[in-house]
LUMFI-229240 format. One record per residue (C-alpha): x, y, z. Coordinates in steps of 0.2 Angstrom, whole numbers, plus 2048, in hexadecimal, padded with zeros to 3 digits. Layout:
<pts>
XYZ/...
</pts>
This chain:
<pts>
1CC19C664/1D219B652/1DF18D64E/1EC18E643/1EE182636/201178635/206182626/20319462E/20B18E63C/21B186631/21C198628/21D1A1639/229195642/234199630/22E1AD634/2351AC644/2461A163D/2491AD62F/2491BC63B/2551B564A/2621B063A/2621C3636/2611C8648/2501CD64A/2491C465A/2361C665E/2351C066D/2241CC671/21C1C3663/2231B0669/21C1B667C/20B1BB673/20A1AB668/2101A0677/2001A9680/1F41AA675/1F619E667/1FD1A4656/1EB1AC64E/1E81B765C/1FA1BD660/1FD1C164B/1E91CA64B/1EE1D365D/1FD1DB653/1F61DD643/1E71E764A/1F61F3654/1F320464C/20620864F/211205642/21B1F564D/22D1F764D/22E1E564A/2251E8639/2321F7634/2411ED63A/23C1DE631/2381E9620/24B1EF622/2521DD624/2481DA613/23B1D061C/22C1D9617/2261C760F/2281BE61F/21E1CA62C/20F1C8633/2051D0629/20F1C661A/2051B6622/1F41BD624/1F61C0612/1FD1AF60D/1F11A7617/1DF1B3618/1D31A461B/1D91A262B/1D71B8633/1C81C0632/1C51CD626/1CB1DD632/1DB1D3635/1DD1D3623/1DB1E361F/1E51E862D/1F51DD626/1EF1E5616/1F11F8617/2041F5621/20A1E9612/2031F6604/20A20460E/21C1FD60F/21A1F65FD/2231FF5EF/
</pts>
């Protein structure tokens, strides 16, 4: 099992902090990090093929750069190549 380094796990802990101050509470993806550990439970919902609720809600909020998917691009070395292309294809399709 993949470990995440300190500074992917400081930009999600901020992720998560920057949502609840907005009111956006993910507590599906705190239960799947609690779980599984951060890598898996970010590559588990990137890899979704729905387009996740959480992912539009947190675009409304003006979020788009503190997603999920926002981490797996600031931070490639640590997800495999199909995670990245997954978090890829939802950021350029919700990018002007």
């Amino acid at each position: 099992m993949r470990k995440a380094s300190p500074e992917l796990e400081a930009f999600i802990d901020d992720t998560i902090r920057r949502g609840q101050k907005k009111g956006y509470h993910p507590t599906v993806f705190i239960g799947m990090r609690s779980a599984l550990t951060t890598i898996p439970a970010i590559s588990k919902l990137v890899r979704s093929g729905d387009l996740q609720s959480r992912f539009k809600r947190l675009e409304k909020l003006g979020l788009l750069d503190w997603t999920i998917e926002a981490a797996v691009e600031k931070f490639p070395d640590e997800f495999d190549p199909t995670d990245r292309a997954c978090a890829a294809f939802r950021l350029e399709q919700a990018r002007p």
